[in-house]
N, CA, C and O atoms as a DFTB+ gen file, in Angstrom:
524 C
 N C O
     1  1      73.017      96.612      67.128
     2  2      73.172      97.561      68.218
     3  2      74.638      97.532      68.675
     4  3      75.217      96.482      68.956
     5  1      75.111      98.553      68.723
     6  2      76.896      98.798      68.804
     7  2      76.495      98.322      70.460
     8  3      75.552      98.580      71.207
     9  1      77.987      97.334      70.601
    10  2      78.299      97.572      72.083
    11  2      78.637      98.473      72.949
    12  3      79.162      99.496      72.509
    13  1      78.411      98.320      74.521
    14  2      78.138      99.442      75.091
    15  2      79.133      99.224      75.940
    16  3      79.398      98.023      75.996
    17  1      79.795      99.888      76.625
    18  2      80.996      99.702      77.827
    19  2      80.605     100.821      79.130
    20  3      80.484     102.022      78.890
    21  1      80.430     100.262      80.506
    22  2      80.592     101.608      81.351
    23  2      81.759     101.307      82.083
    24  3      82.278     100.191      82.092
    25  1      82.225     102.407      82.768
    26  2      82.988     102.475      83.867
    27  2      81.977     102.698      85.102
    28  3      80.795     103.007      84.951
    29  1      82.646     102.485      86.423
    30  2      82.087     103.050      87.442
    31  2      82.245     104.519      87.676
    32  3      82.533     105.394      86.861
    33  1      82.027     104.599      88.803
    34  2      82.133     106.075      89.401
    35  2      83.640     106.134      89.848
    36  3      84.413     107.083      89.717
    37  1      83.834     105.128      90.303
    38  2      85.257     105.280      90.650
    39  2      86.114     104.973      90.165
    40  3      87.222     104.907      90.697
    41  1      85.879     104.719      89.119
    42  2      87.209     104.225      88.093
    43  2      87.314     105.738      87.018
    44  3      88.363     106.288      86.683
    45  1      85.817     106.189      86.614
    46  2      85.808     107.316      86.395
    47  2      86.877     108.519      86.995
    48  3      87.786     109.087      86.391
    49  1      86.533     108.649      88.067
    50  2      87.133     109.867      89.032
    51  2      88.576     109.235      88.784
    52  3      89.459     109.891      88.233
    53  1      88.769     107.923      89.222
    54  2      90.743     107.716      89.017
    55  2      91.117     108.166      87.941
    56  3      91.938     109.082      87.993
    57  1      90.597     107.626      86.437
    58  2      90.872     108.114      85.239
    59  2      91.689     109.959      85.191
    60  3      92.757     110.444      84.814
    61  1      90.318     110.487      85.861
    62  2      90.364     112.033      86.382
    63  2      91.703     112.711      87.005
    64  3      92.304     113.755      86.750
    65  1      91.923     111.561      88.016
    66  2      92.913     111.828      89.148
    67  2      93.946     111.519      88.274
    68  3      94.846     112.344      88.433
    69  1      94.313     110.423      87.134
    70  2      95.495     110.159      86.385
    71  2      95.656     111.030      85.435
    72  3      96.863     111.144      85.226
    73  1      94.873     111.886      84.566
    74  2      94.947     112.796      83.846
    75  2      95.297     114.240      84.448
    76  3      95.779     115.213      83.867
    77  1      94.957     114.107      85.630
    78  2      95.339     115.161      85.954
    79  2      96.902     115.477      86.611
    80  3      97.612     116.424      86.273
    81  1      97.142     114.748      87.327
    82  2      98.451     114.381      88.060
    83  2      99.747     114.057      86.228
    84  3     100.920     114.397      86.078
    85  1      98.965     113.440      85.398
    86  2      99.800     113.622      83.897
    87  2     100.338     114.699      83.980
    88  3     101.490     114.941      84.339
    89  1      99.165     115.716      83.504
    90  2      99.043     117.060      83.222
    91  2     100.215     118.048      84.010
    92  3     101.096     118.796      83.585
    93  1      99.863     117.744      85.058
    94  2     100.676     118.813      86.187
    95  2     101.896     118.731      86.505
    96  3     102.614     119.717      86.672
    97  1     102.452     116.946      86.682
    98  2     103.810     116.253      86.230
    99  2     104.477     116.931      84.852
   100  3     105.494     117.612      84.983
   101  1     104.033     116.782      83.857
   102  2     104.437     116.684      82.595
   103  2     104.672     118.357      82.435
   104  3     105.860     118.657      82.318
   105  1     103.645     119.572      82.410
   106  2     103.467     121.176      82.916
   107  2     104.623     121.544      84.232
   108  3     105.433     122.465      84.123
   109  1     104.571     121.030      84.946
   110  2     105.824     121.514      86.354
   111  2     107.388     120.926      85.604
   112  3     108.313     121.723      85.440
   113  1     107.528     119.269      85.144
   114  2     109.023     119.525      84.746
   115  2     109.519     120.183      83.639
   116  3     110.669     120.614      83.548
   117  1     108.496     120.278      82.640
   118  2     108.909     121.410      81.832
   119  2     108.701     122.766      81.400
   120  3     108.821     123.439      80.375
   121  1     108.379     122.881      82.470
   122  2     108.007     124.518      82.796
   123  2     108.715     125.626      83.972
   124  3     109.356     126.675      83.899
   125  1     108.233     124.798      85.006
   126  2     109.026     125.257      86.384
   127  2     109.686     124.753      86.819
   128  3     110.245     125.338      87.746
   129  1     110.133     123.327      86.519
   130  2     111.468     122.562      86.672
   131  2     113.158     123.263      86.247
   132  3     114.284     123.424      86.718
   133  1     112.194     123.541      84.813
   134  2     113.893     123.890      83.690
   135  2     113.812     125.141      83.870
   136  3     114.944     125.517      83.566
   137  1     113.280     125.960      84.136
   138  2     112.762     127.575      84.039
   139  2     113.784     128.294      85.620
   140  3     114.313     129.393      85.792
   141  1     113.692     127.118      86.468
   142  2     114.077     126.784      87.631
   143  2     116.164     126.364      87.897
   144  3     117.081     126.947      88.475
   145  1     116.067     125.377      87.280
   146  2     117.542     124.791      87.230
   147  2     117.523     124.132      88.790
   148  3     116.544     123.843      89.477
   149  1     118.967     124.002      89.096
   150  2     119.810     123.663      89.971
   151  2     118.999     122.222      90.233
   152  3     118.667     121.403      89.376
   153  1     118.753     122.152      91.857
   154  2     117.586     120.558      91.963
   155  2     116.761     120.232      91.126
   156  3     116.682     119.039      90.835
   157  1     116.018     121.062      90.577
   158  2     114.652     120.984      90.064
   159  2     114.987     120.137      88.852
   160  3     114.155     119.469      88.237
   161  1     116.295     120.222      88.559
   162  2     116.319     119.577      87.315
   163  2     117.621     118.263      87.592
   164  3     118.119     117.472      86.792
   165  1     117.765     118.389      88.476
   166  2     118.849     117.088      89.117
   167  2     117.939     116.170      88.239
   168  3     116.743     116.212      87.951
   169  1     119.126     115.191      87.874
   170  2     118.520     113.778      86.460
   171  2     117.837     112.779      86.952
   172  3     117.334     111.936      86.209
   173  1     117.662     112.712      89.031
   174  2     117.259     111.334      89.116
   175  2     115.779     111.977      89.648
   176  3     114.841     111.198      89.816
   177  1     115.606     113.436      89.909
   178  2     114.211     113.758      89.948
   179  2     113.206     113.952      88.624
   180  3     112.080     113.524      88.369
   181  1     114.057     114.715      87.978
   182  2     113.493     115.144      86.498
   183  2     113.002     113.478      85.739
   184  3     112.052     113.002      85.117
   185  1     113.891     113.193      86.096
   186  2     113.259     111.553      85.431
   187  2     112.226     111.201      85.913
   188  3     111.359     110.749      85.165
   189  1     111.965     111.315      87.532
   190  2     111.165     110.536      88.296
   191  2     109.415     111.526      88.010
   192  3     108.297     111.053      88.221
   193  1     109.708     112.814      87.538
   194  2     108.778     113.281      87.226
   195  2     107.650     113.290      85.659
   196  3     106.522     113.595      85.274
   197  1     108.959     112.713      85.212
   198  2     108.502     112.563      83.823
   199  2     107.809     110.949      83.762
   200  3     106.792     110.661      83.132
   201  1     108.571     110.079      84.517
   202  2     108.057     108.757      84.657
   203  2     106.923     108.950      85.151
   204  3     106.049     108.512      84.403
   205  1     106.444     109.513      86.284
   206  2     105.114     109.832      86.612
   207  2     103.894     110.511      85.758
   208  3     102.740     110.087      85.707
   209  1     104.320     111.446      85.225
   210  2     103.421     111.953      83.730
   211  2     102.956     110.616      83.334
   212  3     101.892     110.127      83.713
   213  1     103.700     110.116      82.650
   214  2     103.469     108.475      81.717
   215  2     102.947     107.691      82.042
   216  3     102.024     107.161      81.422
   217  1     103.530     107.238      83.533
   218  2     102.595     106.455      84.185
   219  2     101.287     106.728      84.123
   220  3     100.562     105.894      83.580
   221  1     100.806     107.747      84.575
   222  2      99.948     108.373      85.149
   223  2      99.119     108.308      83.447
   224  3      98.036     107.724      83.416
   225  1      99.496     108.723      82.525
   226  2      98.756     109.290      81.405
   227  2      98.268     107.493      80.873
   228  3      97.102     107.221      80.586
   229  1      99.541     106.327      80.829
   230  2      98.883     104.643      80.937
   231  2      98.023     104.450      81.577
   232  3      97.100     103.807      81.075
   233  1      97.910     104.890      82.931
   234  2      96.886     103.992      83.637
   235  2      95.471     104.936      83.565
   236  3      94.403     104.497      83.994
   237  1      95.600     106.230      82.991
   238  2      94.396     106.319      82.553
   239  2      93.907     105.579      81.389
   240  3      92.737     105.197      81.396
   241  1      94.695     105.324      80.354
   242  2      94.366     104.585      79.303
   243  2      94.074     103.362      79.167
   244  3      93.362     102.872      78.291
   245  1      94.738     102.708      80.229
   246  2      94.273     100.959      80.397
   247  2      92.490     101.196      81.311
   248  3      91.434     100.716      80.898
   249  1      92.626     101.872      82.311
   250  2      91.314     102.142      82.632
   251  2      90.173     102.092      81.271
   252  3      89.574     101.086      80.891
   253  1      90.051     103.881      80.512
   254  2      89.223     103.799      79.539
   255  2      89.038     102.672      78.316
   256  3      88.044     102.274      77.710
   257  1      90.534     102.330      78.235
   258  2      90.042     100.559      77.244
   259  2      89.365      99.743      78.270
   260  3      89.124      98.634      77.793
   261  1      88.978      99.848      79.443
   262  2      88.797      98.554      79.423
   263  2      89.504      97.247      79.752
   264  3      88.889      96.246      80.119
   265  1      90.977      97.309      79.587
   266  2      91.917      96.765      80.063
   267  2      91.997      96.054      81.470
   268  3      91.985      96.623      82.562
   269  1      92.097      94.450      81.188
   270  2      92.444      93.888      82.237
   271  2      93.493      93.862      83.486
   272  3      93.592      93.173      84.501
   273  1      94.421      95.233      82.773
   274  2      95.464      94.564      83.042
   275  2      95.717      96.099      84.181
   276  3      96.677      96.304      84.924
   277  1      94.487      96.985      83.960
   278  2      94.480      98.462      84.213
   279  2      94.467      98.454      86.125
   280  3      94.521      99.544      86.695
   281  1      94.409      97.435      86.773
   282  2      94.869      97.346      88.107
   283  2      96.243      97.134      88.321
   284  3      96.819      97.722      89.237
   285  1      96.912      96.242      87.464
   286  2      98.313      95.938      87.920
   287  2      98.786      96.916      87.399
   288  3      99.980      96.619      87.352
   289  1      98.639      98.323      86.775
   290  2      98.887      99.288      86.480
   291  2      98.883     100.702      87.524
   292  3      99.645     101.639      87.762
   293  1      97.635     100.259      87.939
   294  2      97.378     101.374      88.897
   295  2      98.236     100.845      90.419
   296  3      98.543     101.657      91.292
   297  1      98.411      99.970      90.477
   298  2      99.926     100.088      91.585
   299  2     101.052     100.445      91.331
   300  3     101.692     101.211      92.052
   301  1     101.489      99.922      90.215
   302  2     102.789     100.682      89.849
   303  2     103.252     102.429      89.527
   304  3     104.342     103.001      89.507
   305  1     101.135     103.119      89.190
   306  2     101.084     104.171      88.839
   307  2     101.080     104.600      90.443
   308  3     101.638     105.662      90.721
   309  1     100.498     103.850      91.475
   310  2     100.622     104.869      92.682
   311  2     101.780     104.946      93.524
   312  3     101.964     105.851      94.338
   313  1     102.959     103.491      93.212
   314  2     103.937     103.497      93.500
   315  2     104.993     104.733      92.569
   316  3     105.976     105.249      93.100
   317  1     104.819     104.857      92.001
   318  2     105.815     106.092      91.505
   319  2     104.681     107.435      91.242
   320  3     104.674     107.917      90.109
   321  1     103.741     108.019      92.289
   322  2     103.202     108.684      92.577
   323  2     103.960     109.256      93.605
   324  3     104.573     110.304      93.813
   325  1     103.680     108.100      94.235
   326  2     104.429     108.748      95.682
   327  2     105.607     109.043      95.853
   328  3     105.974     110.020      96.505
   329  1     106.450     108.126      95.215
   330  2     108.287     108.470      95.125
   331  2     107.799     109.935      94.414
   332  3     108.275     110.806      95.143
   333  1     107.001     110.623      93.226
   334  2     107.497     111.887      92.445
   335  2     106.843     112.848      93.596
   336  3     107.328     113.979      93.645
   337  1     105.878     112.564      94.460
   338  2     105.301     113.085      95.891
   339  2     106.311     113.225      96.943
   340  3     106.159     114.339      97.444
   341  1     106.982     112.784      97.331
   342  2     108.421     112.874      97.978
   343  2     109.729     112.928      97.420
   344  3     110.736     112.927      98.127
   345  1     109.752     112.979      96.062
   346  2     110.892     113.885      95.561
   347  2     110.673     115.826      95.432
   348  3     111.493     116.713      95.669
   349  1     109.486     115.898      95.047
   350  2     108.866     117.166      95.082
   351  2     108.726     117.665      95.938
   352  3     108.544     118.834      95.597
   353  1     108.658     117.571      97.271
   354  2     108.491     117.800      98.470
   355  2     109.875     117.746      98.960
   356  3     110.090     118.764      99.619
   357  1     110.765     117.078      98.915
   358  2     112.157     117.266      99.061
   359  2     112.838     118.390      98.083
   360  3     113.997     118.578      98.453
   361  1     112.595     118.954      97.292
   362  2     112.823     119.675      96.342
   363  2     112.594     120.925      96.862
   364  3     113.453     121.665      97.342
   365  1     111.021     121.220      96.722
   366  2     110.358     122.065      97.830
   367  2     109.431     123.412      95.952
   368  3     109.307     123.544      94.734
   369  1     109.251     123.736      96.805
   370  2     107.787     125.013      95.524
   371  2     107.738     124.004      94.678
   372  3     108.473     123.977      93.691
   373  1     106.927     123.112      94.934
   374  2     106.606     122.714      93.835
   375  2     105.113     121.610      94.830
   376  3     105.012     120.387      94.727
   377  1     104.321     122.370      95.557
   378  2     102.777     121.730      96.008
   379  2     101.846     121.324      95.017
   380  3     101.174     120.299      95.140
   381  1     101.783     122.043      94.095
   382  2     100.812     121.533      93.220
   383  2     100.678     119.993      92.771
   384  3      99.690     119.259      92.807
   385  1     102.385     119.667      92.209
   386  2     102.571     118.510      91.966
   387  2     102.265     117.762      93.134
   388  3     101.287     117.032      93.298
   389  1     103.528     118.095      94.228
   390  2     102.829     116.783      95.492
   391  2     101.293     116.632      95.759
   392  3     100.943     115.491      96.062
   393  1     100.353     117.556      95.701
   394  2      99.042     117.396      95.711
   395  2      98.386     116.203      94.750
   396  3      97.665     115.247      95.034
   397  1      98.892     116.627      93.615
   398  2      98.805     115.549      92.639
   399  2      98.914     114.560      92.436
   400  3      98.201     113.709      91.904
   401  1     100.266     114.583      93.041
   402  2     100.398     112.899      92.704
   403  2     100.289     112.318      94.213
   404  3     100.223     111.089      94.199
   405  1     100.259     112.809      95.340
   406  2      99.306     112.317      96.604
   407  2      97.484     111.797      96.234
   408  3      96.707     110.974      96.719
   409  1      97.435     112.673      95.273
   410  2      95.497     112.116      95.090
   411  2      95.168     110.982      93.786
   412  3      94.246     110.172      93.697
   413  1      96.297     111.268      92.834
   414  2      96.350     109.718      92.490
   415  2      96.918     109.054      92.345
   416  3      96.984     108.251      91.414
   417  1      97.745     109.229      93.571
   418  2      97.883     107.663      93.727
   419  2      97.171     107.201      95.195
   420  3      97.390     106.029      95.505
   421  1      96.652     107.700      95.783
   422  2      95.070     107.504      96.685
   423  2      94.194     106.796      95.599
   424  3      93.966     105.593      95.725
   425  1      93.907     107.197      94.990
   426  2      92.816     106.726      93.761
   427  2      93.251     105.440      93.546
   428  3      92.563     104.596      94.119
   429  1      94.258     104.986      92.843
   430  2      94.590     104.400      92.193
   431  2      95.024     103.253      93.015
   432  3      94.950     102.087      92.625
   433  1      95.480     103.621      94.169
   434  2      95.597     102.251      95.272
   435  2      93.652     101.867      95.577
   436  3      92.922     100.884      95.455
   437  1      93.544     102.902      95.891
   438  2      91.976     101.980      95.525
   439  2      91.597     101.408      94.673
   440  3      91.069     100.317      94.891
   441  1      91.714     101.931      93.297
   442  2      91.441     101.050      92.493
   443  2      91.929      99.730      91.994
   444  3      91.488      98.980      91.123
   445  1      92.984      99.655      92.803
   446  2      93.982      98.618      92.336
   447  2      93.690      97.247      93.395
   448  3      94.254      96.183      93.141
   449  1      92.903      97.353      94.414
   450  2      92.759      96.852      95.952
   451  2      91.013      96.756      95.704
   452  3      90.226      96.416      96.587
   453  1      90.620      97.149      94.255
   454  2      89.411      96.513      93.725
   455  2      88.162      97.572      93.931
   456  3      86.997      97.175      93.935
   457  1      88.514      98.928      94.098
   458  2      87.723      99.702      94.115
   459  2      86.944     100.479      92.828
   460  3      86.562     101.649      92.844
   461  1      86.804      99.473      91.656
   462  2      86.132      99.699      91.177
   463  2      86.337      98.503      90.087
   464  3      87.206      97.637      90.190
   465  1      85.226      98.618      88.841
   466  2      84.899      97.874      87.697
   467  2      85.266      98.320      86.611
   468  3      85.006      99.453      86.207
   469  1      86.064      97.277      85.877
   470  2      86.214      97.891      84.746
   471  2      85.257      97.984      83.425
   472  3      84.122      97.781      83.856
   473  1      85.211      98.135      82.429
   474  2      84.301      98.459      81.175
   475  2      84.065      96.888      80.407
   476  3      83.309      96.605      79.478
   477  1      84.883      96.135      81.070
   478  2      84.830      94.616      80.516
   479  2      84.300      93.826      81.864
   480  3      84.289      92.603      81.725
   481  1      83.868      94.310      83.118
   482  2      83.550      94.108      84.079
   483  2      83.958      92.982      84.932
   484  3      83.286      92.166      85.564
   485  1      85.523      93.178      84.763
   486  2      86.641      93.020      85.598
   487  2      86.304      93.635      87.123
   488  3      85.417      94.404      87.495
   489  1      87.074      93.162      87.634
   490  2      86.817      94.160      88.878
   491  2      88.049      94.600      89.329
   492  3      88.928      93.783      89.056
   493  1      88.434      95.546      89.896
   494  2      89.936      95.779      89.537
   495  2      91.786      95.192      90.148
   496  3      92.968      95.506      90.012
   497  1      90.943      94.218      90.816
   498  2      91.423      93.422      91.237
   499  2      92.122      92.319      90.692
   500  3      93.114      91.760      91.161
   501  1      91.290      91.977      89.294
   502  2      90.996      90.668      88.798
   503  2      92.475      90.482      87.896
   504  3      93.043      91.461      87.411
   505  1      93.031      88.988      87.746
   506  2      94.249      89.115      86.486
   507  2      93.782      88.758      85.577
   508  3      92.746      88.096      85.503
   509  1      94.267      89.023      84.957
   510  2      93.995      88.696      83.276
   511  2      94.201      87.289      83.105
   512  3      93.318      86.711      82.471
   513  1      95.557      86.322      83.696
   514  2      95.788      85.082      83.638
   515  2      95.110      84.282      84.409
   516  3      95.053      84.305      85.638
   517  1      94.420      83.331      83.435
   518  2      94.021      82.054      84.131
   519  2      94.823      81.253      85.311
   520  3      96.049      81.146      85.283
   521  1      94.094      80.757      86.247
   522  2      94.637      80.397      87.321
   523  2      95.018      78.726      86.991
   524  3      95.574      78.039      87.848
């Protein structure tokens, strides 16, 4: 009988919230960023937006493995949530993104502060290193 892995509900929905905030990061700087010019594409935002895509697209992936390590991830993913959430907002037309990356990295501080289980039934809190 193949092994079986679940997620919770809420590790689920973060997954959600990180794929999506990817999506919309990764779609806004190269779409309406460059399409855009002047700020939109200043090097220390454009970076900070693209770092967020990535982030965002890892810590869905340490989530669905299973990954121990997918909490100390999801802080760093909600910490540069929020910096690409207040660069975007300093920027200005560009809500979609701040929406985005305002909701996960909400998610993801929860999940990181143990609001959910992982598929190896970690809890998301937990380190990987022995104490």
């Amino acid at each position: 009988m193949p092994h079986q892995t679940h997620t919770s509900t809420a590790m689920n929905d973060c997954i959600q919230q990180c794929l999506a905030c990817y999506t919309t990061c990764q779609q806004t700087a190269l779409t309406h960023c460059l399409e855009l010019g002047g700020e939109h594409v200043e090097p220390t935002h454009f970076r900070l937006m693209i770092d967020c895509a990535e982030v965002c697209r890892s810590a869905a992936a340490l989530m669905a493995n299973g990954s121990a390590f997918h909490a100390a991830q999801c802080v760093v993913c909600a910490d540069i949530c929020r910096a690409c959430a207040e660069s975007c907002k300093r920027v200005g037309d560009m809500d979609n993104c701040v929406q985005a990356c305002e909701r996960c990295a909400e998610s993801c501080e929860a999940m990181a502060s143990g609001g959910g289980r992982s598929a190896t039934g970690h809890t998301a809190g937990t380190s990987a290193r022995a104490s």
